[in-house]
N, C-alpha and C positions, 0 to 999 in steps of 0.2 A: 504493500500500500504506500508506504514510504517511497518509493522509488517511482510509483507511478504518477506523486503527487509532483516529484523532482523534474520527471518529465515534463508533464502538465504545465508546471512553470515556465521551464525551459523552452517549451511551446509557443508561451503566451509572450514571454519577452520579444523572442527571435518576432514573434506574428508584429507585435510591437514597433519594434524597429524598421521590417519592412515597411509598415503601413505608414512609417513617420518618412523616409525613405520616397516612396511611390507619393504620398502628397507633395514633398516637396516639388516632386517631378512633373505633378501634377499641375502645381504654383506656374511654375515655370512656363509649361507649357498654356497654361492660359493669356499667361503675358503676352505670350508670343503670338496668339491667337488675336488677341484682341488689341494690338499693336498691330494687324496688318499681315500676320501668317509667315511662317519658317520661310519657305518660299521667297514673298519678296523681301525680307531681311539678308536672306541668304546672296541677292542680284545687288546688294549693295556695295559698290566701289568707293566711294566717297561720301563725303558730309561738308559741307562748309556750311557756318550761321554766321549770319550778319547780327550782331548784339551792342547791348550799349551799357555801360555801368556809370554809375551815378557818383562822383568822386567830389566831395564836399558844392555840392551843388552844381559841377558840372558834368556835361555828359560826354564822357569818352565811349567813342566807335572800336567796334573791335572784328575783326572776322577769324573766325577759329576752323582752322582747315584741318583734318583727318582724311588719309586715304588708307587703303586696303596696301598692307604689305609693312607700317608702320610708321609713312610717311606723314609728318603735321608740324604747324604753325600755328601760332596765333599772330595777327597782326594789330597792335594799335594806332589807330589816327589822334594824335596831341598836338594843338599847335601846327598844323599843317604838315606834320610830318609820320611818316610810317617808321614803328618800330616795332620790330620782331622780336619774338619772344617764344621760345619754347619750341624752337625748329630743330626737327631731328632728319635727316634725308635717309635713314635708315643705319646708317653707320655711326655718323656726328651729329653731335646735339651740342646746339647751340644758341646764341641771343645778341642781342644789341647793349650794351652798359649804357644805363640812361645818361650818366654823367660822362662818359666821353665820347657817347654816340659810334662805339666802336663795336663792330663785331666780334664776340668771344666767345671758344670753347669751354664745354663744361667737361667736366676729369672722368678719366674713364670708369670709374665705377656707377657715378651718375648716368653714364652714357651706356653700361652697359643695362642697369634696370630698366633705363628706358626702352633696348630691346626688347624687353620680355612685354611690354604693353602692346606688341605690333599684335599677340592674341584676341586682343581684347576689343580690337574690329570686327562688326560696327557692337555688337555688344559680350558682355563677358560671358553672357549664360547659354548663348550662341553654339549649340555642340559642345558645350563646356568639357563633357567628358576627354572628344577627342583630344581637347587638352591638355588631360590630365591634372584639370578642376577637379574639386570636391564641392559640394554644397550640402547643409544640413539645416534642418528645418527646427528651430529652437523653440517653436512655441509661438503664441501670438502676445502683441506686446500693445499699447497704447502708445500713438508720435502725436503730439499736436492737436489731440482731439477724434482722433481717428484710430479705428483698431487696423492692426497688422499684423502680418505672416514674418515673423522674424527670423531671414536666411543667413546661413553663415557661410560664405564664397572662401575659397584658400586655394591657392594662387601658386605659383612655383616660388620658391625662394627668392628674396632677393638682398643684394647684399651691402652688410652697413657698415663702415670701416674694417674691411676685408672678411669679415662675417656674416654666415649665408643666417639669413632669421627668417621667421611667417612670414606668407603674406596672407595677408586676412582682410576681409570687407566684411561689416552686417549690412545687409539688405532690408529695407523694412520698405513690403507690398502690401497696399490698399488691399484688405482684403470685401470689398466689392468691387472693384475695377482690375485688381490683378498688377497694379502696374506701381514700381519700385518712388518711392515718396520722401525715402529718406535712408540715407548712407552713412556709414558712420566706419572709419578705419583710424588706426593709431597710427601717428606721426614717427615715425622711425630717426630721423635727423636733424638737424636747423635749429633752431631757435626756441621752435615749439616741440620740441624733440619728447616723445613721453604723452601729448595732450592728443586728444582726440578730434580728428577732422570731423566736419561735418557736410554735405551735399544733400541738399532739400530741393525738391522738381513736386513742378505741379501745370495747370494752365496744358495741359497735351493739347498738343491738335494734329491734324492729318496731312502728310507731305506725302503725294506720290504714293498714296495706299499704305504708307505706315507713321503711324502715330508718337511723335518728340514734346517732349516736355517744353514749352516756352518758357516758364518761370524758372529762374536757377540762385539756388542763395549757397555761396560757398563759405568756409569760415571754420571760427573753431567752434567745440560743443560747448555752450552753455556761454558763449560770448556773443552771440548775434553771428551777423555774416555778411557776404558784400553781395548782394542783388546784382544777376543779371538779366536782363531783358531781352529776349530773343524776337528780330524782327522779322527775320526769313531765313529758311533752312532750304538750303540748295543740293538735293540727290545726285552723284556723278559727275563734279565739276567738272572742267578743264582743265587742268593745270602744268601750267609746264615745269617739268622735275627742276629746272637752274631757280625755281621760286625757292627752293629749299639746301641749294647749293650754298657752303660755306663761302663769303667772299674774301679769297685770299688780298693780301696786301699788294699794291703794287705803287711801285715806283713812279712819285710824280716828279715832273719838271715844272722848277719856278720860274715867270715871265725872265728872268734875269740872265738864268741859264741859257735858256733859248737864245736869248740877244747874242751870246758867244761861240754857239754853232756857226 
C-alpha cells in the first residue's frame, strides 16, 4: 500500500509538471496567435520604428533598426544632427560619443553578448527551443492592475568580466490578450549593476498582419522609466549594410596643405 501511494504521488507530481510545462506552451503559442500567427512572424526580415522620447520637455526623434541575422541601430535626431547608437553590423558594435561626436568601438566582451541577441529576431519565444531556450511558467502574478502569466525565458550565457552567468528575463503576459506587458531582467554590469531593469508595452496595434506594442516605458524597477512613443513600424526595410558599417578614420587635408601641393 505504501509503495503504491509512492507511486500515486510520483504520478501526480511528474502529471504536474507536465501540465505546468504544456500551458506555458500553451501561453506562448497564443501570443503568437493572436499577434498575427507563427507564419507571418516567421516572413519577418526587419523592423524599423520611427519613435520619439520626451527629454525634459523636449522631443527627440529616434529610428530603431533590427534586421534578421543580428544586424541594428538606433538613430537619434538632436539638434539637427544624427547620432548612432547601439550599431552592431554583426561583428562590431559600436556608437557615436556624444561629446566628441566620434565614432567608437565597444570591447569585445560587450561585443561578443551582443552576438548572442542576433537569436532573439524578431522575437525571443520564436522556436525558442530550437534555441536552446528554456521557459517556465511561474505562476500568475498581478503588474499594474492586471493579472498575468509569469514566464521565466533563460537565454544562453552571457558573459561578465570574463565570466559566463544566467541569462534570465520574467515575462509577464496579459492573461486575457496573451501578449507580454511587462519585462523585468537583472542588470549584470554599469552603474546599475545588481538593480533590476524594467520594459512595460502596451497600446498594440496591427502592422502588416502582426501586432507591436506602440507604448514603451524603459527604466529601472521601482524608479519610473523613460517613455517611448512609437509612430510607425516599418516591416522589411531597405537598408543598405554600409548604414551599419564602422566609419574608419581617415586622413584629412587642411586648406593650407593643399596651397603646397
Amino acid at each position: 500500500m505504501k509503495t503504491l501511494k509512492l507511486l500515486l504521488l510520483t504520478l501526480i507530481i511528474g502529471f504536474s509538471f507536465n501540465a505546468n510545462a504544456q500551458t506555458a506552451d500553451e501561453i506562448i503559442e497564443n501570443y503568437f496567435e493572436n499577434t498575427g500567427g507563427i507564419d507571418n512572424w516567421e516572413k519577418v526580415e526587419g523592423i524599423k520604428m520611427y519613435a520619439k522620447i520626451n527629454q525634459n520637455g523636449m522631443e527627440i526623434p529616434l529610428e530603431i533598426t533590427q534586421l534578421k541575422g543580428g544586424k541594428q541601430m538606433t538613430v537619434i535626431n538632436f539638434q539637427g544632427k544624427e547620432i548612432k547608437q547601439g550599431v552592431f553590423d554583426g561583428e562590431t558594435l559600436w556608437g557615436i560619443n556624444f561629446m566628441t561626436q566620434k565614432a567608437e568601438k565597444n570591447d569585445k566582451e560587450t561585443t561578443d553578448n551582443m552576438k548572442l541577441e542576433k537569436n532573439d529576431f524578431p522575437d525571443p519565444f520564436l522556436n525558442y527551443k530550437a534555441k536552446n531556450y528554456s521557459v517556465e511558467l511561474l505562476g500568475k502574478e498581478t503588474i499594474d492592475g492586471a493579472e498575468t502569466f509569469k514566464l521565466k525565458l533563460v537565454k544562453e550565457p552571457i558573459t561578465v568580466d570574463g565570466k559566463k552567468e544566467e541569462n534570465i528575463s520574467y515575462y509577464y503576459f496579459d492573461t486575457e490578450n496573451f501578449v507580454p506587458i511587462v519585462v523585468h531582467s537583472e542588470i549584470r554590469s554599469g552603474q546599475f549593476k545588481g538593480q533590476v531593469s524594467e520594459a512595460k508595452m502596451s497600446d498594440y496595434q496591427e502592422v502588416d498582419g502582426i501586432y507591436f506594442p506602440y507604448s514603451l516605458t524603459q527604466g529601472i524597477k521601482g524608479q519610473g522609466g523613460q517613455p517611448i512613443n512609437i509612430d510607425k513600424i516599418e516591416l522589411n526595410p531597405k537598408i543598405d549594410d554600409s548604414a551599419f558599417t564602422f566609419p574608419e578614420e581617415t586622413e584629412t587635408t587642411t586648406p593650407a596643405e593643399e596651397t603646397k601641393k
